[in-house]
C-alpha positions as CSV (number, residue, x, y, z in Angstrom):
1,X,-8.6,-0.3,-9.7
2,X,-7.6,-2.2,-6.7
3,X,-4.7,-2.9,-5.0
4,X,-3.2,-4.4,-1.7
5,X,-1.7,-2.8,0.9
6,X,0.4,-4.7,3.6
7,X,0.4,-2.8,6.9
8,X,3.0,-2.8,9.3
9,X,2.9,-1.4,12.9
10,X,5.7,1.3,12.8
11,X,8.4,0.8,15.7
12,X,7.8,4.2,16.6
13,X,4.4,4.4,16.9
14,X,1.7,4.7,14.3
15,X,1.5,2.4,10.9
16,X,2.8,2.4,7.8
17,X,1.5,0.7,4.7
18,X,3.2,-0.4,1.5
19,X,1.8,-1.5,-2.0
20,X,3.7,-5.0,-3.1
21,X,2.1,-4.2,-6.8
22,X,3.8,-0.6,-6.6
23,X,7.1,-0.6,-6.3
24,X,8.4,2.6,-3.7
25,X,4.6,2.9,-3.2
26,X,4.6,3.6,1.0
27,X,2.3,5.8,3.3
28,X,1.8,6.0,7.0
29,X,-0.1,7.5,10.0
30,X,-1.0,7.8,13.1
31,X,-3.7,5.2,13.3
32,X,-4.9,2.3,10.5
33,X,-7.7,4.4,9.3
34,X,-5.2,7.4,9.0
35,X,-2.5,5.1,7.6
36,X,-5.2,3.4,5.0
37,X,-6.6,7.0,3.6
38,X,-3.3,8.2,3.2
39,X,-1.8,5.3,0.9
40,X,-4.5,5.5,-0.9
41,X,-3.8,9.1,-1.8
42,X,-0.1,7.6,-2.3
43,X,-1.7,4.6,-5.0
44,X,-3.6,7.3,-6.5
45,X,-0.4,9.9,-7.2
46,X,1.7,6.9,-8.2
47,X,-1.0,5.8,-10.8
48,X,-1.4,9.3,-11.9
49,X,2.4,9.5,-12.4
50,X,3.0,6.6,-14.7
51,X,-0.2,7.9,-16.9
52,X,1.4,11.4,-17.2
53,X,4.7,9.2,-18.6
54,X,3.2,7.1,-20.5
55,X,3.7,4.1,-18.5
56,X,2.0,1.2,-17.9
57,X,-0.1,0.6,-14.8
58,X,0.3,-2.8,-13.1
59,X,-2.3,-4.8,-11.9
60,X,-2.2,-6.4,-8.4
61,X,-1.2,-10.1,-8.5
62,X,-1.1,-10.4,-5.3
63,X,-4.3,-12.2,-2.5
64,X,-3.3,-12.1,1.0
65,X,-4.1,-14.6,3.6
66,X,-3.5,-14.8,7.4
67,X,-2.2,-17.8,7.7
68,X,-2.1,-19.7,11.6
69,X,0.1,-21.6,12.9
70,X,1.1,-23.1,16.4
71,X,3.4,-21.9,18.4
């Protein structure tokens, strides 16, 4: 499965990342790379989670874009 993940430069220092698709799904770390490998582990436990219950497993809805404008 995939899923986005929206990444936001932590005020503190670091990243962290959030899954739109998974509701409560966050990670973080010290660097993108760091940040990215660890929310994956977080989709992964979250996914595993709602299997174990018997829930269902959304899909991603969601396409990002970067969008421009002026300033």
């Amino acid at each position: 499965m995939e899923y986005s993940a929206v990444l936001h430069k932590a005020e503190e220092g670091g990243y962290w990342a959030e899954v739109p698709a998974l509701p409560g799904c966050y990670s973080q770390g010290e660097s993108v790379e760091e940040a990215l490998a660890h929310v994956k582990e977080a989709i992964e436990l979250y996914v595993e989670t709602l299997r174990e219950d018997g829930q269902p497993i959304p899909k991603d809805q969601d396409v990002v874009f970067k969008v421009t404008v002026p300033a």
